[in-house]
C-alpha positions, -999 to 999 in steps of 0.1 A, spaced: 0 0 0 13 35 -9 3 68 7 4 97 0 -15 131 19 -17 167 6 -34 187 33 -32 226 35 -43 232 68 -76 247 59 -105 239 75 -127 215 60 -154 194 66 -169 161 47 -197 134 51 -188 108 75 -174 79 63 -180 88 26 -146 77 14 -148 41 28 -167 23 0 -146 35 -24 -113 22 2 -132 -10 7 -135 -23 -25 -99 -17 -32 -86 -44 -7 -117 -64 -20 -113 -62 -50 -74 -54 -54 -53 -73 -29 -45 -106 -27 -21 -128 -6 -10 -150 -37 -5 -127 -63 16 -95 -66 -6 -64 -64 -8 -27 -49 -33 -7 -33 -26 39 -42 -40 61 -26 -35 96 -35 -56 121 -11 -53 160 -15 -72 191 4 -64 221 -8 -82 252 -3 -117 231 9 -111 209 -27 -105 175 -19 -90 151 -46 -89 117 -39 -66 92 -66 -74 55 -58 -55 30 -74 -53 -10 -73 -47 -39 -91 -77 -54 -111 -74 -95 -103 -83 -116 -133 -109 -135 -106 -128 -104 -94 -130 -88 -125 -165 -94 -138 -175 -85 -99 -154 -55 -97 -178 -24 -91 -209 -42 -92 -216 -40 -54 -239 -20 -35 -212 1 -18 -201 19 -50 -239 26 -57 -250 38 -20 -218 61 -22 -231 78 -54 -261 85 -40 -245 101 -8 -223 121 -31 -255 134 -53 -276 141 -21 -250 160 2 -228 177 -27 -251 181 -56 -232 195 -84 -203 200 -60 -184 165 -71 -169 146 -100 -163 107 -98 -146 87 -127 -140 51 -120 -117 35 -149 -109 -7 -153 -82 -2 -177 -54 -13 -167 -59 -15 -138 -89 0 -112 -91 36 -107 -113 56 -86 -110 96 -92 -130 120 -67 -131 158 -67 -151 174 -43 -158 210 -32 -162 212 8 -168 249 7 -196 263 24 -225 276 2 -228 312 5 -267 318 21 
């Protein structure tokens, strides 16, 4: 597993545990004891933007489940309901498994 955190000191706040799906289904999906295989994660907050890079290995045996579980799907929904037009997700399968989150965490002005 490789690290790596980008954090300005700004104040900034996100949805509880909104990451985690996406972090789950690496290690389910991306790790296993006999093969050789990697888990990225790249996590930025800059100026209340966070930027999360999400990287692992796509398994031969988990590919035609990779994605396809309810996690991936309940996260959307979280990301649509509590930051409507305030996110951008790509997930890619080629060559390997990549999950690419932009999010603003600044405060709509009232």
């Amino acid at each position: 597993m490789k690290t790596e955190i980008i954090y300005d000191g700004t104040p900034a706040l996100i949805a509880p545990l909104l990451l985690i799906p996406f972090i789950e289904n690496a290690f389910k999906y991306g790790i296993s004891l006999d093969q050789d295989c990697f888990v990225h994660l790249c996590l930025q907050v800059k100026d209340r933007q966070l930027e999360m890079v999400l990287e692992n290995q796509l398994l031969p045996e988990r590919q035609k489940d990779h994605g396809a579980g309810t996690g991936l799907a309940h996260a959307l929904k979280r990301l649509n309901l509590l930051y409507p037009q305030k996110h951008h997700l790509v997930l890619e399968e080629q060559p390997h498994y990549k999950v690419r989150l932009r999010l603003d965490m600044r405060q709509i002005d009232r």
